[in-house]
C-alpha positions as CSV (number, residue, x, y, z in Angstrom):
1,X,0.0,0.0,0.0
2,X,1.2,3.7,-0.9
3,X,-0.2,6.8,0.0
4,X,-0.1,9.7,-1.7
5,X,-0.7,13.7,-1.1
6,X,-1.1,16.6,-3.9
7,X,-2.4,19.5,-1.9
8,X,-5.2,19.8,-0.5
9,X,-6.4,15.8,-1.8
10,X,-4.7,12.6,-0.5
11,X,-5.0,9.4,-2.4
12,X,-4.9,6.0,-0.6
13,X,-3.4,3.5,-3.2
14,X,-3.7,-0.2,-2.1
15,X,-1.6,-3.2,-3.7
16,X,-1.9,-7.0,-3.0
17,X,-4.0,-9.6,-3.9
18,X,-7.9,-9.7,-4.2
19,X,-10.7,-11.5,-5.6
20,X,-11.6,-10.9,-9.3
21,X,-10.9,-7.6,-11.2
22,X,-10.0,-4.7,-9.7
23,X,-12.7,-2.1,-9.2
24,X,-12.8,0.5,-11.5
25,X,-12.8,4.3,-10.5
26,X,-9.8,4.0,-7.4
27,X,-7.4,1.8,-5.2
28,X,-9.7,0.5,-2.1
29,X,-8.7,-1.0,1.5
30,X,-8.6,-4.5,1.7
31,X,-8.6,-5.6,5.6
32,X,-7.5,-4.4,8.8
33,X,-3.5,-4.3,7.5
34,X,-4.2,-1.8,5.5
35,X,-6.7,-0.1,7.5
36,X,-4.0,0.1,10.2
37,X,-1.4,1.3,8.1
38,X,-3.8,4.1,6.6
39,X,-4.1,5.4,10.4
40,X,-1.1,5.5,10.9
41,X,0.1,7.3,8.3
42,X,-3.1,9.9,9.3
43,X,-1.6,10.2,12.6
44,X,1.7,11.0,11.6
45,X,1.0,13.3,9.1
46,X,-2.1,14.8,11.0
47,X,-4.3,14.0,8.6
48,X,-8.1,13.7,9.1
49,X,-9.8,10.4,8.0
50,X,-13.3,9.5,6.9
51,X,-14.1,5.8,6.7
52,X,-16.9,5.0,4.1
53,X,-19.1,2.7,3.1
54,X,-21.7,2.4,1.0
55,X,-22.4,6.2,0.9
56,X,-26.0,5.9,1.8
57,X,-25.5,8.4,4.5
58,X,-28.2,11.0,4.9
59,X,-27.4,13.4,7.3
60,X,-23.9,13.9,6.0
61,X,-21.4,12.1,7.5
62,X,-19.6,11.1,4.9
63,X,-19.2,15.3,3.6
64,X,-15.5,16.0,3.5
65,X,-14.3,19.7,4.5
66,X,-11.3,19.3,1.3
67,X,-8.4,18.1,4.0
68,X,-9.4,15.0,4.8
69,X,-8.0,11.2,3.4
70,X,-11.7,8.8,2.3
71,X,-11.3,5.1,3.5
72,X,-13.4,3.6,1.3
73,X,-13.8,0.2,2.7
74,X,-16.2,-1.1,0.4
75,X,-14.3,-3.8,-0.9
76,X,-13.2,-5.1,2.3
77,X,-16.0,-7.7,1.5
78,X,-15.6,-11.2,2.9
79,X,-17.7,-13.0,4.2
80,X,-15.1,-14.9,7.1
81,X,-18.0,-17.1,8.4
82,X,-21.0,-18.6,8.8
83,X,-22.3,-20.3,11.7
84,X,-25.6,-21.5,11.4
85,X,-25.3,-23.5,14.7
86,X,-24.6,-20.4,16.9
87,X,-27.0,-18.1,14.3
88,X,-24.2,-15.9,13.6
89,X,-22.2,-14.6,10.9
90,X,-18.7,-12.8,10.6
91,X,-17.9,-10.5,8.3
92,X,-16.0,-7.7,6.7
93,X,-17.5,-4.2,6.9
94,X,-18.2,-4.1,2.9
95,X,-20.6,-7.0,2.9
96,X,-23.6,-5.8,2.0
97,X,-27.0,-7.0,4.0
98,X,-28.2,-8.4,0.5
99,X,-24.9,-10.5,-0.5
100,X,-24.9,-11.7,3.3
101,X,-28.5,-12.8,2.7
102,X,-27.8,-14.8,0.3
103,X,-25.3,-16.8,1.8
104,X,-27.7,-17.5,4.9
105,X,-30.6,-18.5,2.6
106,X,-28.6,-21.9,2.4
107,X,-29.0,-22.6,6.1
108,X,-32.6,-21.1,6.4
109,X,-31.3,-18.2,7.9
110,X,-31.3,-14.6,7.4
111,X,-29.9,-11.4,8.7
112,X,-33.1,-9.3,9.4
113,X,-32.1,-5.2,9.8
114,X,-33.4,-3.7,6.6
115,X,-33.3,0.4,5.7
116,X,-34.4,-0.3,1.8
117,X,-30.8,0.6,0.8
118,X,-28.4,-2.3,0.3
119,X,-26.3,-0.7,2.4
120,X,-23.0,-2.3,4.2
121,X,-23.0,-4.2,7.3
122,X,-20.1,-1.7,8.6
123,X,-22.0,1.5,7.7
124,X,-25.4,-0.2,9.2
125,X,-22.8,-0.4,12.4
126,X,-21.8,2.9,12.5
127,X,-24.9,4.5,12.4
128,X,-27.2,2.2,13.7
129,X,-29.4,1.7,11.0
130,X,-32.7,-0.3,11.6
131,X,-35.6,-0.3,8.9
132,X,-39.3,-2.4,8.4
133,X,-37.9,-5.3,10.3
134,X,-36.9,-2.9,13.6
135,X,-40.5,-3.8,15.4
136,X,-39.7,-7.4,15.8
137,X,-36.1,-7.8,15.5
138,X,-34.5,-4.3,16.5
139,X,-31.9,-2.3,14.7
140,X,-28.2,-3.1,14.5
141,X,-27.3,-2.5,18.3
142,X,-29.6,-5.5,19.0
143,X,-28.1,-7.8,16.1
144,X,-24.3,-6.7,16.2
145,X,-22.8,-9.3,18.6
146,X,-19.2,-8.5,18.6
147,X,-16.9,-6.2,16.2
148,X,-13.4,-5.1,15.9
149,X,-11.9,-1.5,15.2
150,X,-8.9,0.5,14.7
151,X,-8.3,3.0,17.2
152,X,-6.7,6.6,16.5
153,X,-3.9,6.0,18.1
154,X,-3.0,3.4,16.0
155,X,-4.4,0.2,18.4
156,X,-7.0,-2.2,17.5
157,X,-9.2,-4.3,19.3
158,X,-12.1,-6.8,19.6
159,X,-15.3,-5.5,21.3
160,X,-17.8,-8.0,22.5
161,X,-18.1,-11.6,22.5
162,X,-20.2,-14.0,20.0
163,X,-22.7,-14.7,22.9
164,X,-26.3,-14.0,23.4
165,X,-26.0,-12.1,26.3
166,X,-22.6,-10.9,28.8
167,X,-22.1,-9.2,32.0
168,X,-18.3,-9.1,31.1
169,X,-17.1,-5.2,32.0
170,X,-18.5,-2.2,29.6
171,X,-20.1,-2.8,26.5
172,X,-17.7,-1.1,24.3
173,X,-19.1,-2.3,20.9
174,X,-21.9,-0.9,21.6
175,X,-20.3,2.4,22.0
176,X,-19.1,2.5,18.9
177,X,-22.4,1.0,16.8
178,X,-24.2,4.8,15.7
179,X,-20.5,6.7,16.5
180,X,-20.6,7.3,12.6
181,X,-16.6,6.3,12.5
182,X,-15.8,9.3,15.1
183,X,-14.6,6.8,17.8
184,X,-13.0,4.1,15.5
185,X,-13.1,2.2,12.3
186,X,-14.6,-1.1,12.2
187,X,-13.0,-4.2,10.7
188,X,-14.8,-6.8,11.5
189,X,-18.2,-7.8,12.6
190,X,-19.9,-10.7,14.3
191,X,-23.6,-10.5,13.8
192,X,-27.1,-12.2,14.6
193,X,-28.6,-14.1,12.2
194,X,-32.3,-15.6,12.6
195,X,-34.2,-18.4,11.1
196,X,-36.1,-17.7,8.2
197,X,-40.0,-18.2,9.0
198,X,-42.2,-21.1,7.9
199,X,-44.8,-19.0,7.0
200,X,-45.4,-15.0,6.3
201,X,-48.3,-13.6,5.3
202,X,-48.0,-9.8,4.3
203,X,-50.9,-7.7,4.0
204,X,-51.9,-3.8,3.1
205,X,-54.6,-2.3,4.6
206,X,-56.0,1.0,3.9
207,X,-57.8,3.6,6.5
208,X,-60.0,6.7,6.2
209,X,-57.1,8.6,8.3
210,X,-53.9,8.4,9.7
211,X,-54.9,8.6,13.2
212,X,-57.4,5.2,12.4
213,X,-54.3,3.7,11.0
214,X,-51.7,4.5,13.9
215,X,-54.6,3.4,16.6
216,X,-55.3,-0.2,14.5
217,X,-51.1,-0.1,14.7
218,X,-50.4,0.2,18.4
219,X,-53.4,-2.1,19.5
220,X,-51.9,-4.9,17.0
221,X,-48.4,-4.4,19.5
222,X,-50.6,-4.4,22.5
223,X,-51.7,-7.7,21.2
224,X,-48.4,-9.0,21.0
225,X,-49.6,-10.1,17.2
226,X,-46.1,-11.3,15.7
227,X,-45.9,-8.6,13.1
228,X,-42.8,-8.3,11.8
229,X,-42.8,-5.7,9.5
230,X,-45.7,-2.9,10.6
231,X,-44.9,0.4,8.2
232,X,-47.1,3.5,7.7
233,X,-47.2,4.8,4.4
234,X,-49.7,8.6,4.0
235,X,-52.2,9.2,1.4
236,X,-49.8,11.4,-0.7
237,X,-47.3,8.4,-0.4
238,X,-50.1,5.9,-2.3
239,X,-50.8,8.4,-5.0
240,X,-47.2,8.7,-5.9
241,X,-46.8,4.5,-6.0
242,X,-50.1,4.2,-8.0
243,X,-48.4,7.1,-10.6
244,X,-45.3,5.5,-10.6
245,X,-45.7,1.4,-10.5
246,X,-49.1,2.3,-12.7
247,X,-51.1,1.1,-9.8
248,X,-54.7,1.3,-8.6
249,X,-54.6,1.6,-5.0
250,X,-56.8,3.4,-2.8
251,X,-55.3,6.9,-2.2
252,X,-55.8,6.8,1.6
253,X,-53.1,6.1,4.6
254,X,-52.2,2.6,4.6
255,X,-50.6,0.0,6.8
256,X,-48.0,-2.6,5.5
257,X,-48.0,-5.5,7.9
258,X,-45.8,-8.7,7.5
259,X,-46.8,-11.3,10.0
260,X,-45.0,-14.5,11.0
261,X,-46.1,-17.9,12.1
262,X,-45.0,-21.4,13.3
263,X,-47.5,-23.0,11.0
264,X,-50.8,-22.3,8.6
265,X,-53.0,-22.7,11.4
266,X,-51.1,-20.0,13.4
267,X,-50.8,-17.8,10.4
268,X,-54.0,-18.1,9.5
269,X,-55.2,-17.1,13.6
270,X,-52.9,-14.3,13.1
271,X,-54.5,-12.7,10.4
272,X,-57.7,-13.2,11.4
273,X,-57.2,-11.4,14.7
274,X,-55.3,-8.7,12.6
275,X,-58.1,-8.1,10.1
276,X,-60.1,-7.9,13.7
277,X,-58.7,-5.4,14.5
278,X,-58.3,-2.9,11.4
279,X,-61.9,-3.3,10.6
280,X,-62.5,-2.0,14.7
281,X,-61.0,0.9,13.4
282,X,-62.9,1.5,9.8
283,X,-60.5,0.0,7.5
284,X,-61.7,0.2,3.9
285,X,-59.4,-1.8,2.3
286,X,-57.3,-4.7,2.8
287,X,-54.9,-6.8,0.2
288,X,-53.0,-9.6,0.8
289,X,-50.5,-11.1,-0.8
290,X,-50.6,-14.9,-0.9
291,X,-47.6,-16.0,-3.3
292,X,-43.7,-15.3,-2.6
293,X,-44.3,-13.0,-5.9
294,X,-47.2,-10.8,-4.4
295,X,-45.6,-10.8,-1.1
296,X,-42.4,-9.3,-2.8
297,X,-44.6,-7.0,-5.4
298,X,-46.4,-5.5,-1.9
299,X,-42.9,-4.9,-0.2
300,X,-41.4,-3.3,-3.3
301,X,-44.0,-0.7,-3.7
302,X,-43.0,0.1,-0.1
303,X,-39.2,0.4,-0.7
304,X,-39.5,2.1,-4.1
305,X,-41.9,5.1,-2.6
306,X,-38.3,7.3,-2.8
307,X,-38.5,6.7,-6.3
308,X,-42.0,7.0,-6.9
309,X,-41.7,10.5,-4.9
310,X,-38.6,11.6,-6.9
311,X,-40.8,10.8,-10.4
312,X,-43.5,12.8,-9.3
313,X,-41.3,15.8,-8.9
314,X,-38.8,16.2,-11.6
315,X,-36.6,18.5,-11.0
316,X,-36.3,18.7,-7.5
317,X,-34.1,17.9,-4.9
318,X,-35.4,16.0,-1.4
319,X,-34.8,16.3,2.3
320,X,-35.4,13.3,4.1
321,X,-36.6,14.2,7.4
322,X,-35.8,11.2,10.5
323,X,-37.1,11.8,14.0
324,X,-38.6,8.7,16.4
325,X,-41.4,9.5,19.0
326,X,-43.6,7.4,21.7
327,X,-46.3,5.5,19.7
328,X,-49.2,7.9,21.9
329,X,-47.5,10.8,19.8
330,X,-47.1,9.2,16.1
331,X,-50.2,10.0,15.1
332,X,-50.0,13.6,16.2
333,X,-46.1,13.4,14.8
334,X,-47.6,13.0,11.2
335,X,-50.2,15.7,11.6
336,X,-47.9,17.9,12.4
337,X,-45.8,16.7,9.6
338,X,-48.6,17.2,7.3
339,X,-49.6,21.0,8.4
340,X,-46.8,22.0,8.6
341,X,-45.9,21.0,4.9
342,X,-49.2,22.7,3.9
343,X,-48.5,26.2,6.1
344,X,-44.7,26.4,4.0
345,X,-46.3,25.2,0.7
346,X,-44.3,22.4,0.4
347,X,-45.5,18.8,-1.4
348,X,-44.9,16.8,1.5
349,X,-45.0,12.9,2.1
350,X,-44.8,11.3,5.6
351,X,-44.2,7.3,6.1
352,X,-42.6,5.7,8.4
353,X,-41.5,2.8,10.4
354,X,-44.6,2.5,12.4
355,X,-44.1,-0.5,14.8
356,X,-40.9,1.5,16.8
357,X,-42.8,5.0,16.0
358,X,-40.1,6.2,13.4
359,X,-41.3,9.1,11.4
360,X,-40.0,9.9,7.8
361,X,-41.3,13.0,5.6
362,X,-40.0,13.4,2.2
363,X,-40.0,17.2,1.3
364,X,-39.1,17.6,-2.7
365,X,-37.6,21.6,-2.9
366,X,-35.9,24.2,-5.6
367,X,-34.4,27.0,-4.8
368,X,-36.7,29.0,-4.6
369,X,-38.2,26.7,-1.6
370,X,-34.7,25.5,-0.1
371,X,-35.3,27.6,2.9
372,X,-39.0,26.7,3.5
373,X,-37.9,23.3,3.5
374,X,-35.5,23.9,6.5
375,X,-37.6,24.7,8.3
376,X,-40.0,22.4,7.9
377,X,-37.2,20.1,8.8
378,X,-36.3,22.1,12.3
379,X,-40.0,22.4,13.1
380,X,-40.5,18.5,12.8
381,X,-37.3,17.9,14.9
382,X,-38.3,20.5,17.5
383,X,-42.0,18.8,17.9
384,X,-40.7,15.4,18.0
385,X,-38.1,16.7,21.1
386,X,-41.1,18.3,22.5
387,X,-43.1,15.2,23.0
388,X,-40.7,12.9,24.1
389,X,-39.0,11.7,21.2
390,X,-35.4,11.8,19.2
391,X,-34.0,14.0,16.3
392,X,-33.3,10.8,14.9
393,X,-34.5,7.2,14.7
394,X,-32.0,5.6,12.4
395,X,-30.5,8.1,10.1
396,X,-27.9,9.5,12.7
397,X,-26.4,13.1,13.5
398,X,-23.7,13.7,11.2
399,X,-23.5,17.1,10.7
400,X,-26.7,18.0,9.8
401,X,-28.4,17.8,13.6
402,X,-25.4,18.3,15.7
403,X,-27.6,21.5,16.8
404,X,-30.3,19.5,18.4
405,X,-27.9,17.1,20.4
406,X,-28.1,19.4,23.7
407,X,-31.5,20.0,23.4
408,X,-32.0,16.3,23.5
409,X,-29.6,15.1,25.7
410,X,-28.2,17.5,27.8
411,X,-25.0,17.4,30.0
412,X,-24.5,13.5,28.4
413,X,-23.0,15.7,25.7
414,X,-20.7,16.6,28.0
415,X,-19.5,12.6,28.3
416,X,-19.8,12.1,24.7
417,X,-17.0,14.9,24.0
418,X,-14.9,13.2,26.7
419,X,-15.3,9.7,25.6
420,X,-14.0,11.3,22.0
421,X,-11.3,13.3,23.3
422,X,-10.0,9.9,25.1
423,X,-10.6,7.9,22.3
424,X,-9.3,10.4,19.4
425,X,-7.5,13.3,21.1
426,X,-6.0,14.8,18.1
427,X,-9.9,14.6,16.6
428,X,-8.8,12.5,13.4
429,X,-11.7,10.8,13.1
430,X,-14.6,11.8,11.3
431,X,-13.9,15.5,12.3
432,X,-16.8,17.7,13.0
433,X,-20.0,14.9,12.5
434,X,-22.1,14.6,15.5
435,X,-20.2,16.8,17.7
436,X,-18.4,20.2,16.9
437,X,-14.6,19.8,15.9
C-alpha cells in the first residue's frame, strides 16, 4: 500500500491480492493491515480520516471539508464465516446485507435489519441503522454481537463476544455502533442471524385517516400479534406509488404489515385477529399477498416510494426528514408533519416505520423553496423533542443535527465529548460529524 498527497487531496493506493478484477474508479482497503497502516500514516502526518461505506448516509457524514483522506472500505467484502449453529455470521464491513443474505438462505437463515438501501453491514454499524424489520427484531445495536476496530492511536481491538448475552465489564461495541466512524473504524463484525419463518403472510390495509391507521397499529403491538414488519405509508405516499408502478390503490393512509407464524394454522389465527382489528378501526381496504411473488410486489411498492416520490417531482431535490417519537405521539407526529408541509407550501409525504414509531417525511424543494424546507425540517425535529422523542430514529447526526444534540440530551454531551477526546484526542476521526470539531 502507498499513499499519496497533492495539496489539499490525499490518495490511498492499495496493492496485493484480491478477488476478481479490480474495481474500477480508485485503489480500495482491503482488511485491517491496511486499515491500520492508513491510520497511521493519518496520525503521523495529522491527517483527518473518513471511513466510508456504501455512501448511503443522509445526514452527511460522509461530507468531506477538502483536507481529509476517504477510507473507502467497500471492498473489504468477505464474508469470514457462517455459523448456522450459533446463528451468527462474521464478516467484513463491505458486505452488504443483500450479499450476506444470500449466503444465509442456504441454512434457512437470514440477517433481518433492513433500511431499503443495500447498504453495508459496517455503515449499518456505525450508524445504527434499523428499517421495516426494527418492530420485531431491533436495529443493529440488538443484532451486532461483537466487532473489531482500529483505534486513532494506532491500536485495534475486539469489542464483545459471539454470545447472546454478557455481563463481562463495559459494552464497548456498543459504543461505537451509531459513532458514525468518530470513535474508531470497524473491521470486522460478528452479527445475529435468525431463522427464516415457515410461513409470512403480508398484507396492506388502507384507512380513512392516519390517526385510524396509527390506533389499528399500536393495538396490534398491544396484542403481541407477531408482526414483523408494521410500516405507515400517507395518502400522498399511495398516489405517488399508483403514478409511478401504474397502480390502482386506494389513495388513503395505509398499513403494510408482515406477520410470521409457526404454522398455517397459526398464520391463518394471526390474520384473522389482525383483520379484527383494522376493521374495529374502519379500514376500507385490505390486500393480501398470498404468493412469494405478491408478497415481494407489496414490499417493493413500499421500498421504491423514494423513487415514486422523486418521479412525481422532476426537477427537484429531497430532504429526508428522520425523528422517532412514543407511539401515543405518532399520530400527532404525522399531523404535524402534514400542516406544517401545507403552512410552508411544500409537497410533502410522511411514512414511516410505524411498529418503533419512526417518522419519515420526504419534502421535494428548488431554490426558490430550499429555505422553507429547513424549516419544515427544524419544526418537525423541535416537535418530535417536545413530545418525548429523538431527532433521529435511524439516520444519525452527522452534521446536519449536531444543533439539536443538547436539546436532547443535555449534560450526556458533555460525556460524549470526553469519551471522543479519550478515544481520538488529536480529533482525526470523522472530524466535526455529531459533535463540533
Amino acid at each position: 500500500m502507498a499513499l499519496r498527497t497533492s495539496g489539499r487531496v490525499t490518495v490511498m493506493i492499495v496493492f496485493g491480492p484480491r478477488r476478481g478484477p479490480r474495481p474500477r474508479g480508485g485503489p480500495y482497503a482491503a482488511g485491517l493491515d491496511d486499515v491500520l497502516a492508513v491510520v497511521g500514516w493519518a496520525r503521523d502526518t495529522r491527517t483527518p480520516l473518513i471511513a466510508r461505506g456504501a455512501g448511503t448516509s443522509l445526514e452527511g457524514h460522509l461530507l468531506a471539508r477538502g483536507d481529509e483522506l476517504i477510507l473507502d472500505l467497500s471492498q473489504a467484502d468477505s464474508i469470514l464465516g457462517l455459523s448456522p449453529g450459533d446463528f451468527t455470521a462474521t464478516v467484513q464491513p463491505g458486505v452488504t446485507r443483500t450479499r450476506l443474505n444470500a449466503a444465509a438462505a442456504e441454512f434457512g437463515l437470514q440477517f433481518t435489519v433492513d433500511p431499503g438501501a443495500d447498504a453495508s453491514l459496517g455503515g449499518m454499524a456505525a450508524t445504527n441503522a434499523s428499517g421495516t424489520t426494527g418492530v420485531r427484531y431491533g436495529g443493529m445495536r440488538a443484532n451486532v454481537l461483537a466487532l473489531q476496530a482500529v483505534f486513532a492511536d494506532g491500536t485495534h481491538a475486539r469489542l464483545g463476544r459471539a454470545v447472546r448475552k454478557s455481563s463481562s465489564g463495559y459494552g464497548l461495541e456498543d459504543l461505537l455502533i451509531g459513532s458514525a466512524g468518530t470513535l474508531g473504524i470497524i473491521t470486522e463484525l460478528t452479527v445475529r442471524l435468525h431463522p427464516i419463518p415457515e410461513w409470512l403472510r403480508s398484507l396492506r390495509i388502507s384507512f380513512p385517516s392516519v390517526d385510524d391507521a396509527v390506533a389499528a397499529a399500536v393495538e396490534m403491538l398491544g396484542l403481541a400479534l407477531p408482526v414483523s414488519r408494521l410500516e405507515l405509508v400517507d395518502a400522498a405516499s399511495m398516489a405517488a406509488i399508483n403514478d409511478f408502478r401504474g397502480a390502482a390503490y386506494a389513495e388513503s393512509p395505509a398499513l403494510f404489515i408482515d406477520v410470521e407464524a409457526a404454522s398455517s394454522a397459526a398464520a391463518a389465527s394471526d390474520e384473522a385477529e389482525i383483520r379484527r382489528v383494522c376493521g374495529a378501526h374502519d379500514a376500507v381496504d385490505i390486500a393480501q399477498a398470498r404468493t412469494h411473488t405478491e408478497r415481494h410486489a407489496l414490499w417493493e411498492d413500499r421500498h421504491l416510494l423514494f423513487f415514486a416520490l422523486k418521479a412525481r417531482s422532476p426537477g427537484h431535490r429531497f430532504l429526508v426528514t428522520d425523528t422517532a417519537v412514543p407511539y401515543s405521539r405518532i399520530a400527532e407526529a404525522v399531523g404535524t408533519a402534514t400542516r406544517l408541509g401545507a403552512e410552508l407550501g411544500l409537497d410533502v409525504s410522511v411514512a414511516g416505520h410505524i411498529g418503533d414509531g419512526n417518522v419519515h417525511a420526504v419534502v421535494p424543494y428548488t431554490d426558490a423553496t430550499q429555505d422553507a424546507a429547513q424549516r419544515f425540517s427544524d419544526q418537525v425535529v423541535r416537535h418530535a423533542l417536545a413530545v418525548g422523542g429523538t431527532a433521529s430514529g435511524e439516520h444519525g447526526i452527522g452534521v446536519a443535527k449536531k444543533r439539536y444534540l443538547r436539546e436532547e440530551h443535555g449534560a450526556a454531551v458533555e460525556v460524549m465529548a470526553a469519551v471522543k477526546r479519550a478515544l481520538d484526542p488529536l480529533g482525526l476521526l470523522n472530524p466535526g460529524k455529531i459533535l463540533d470539531a
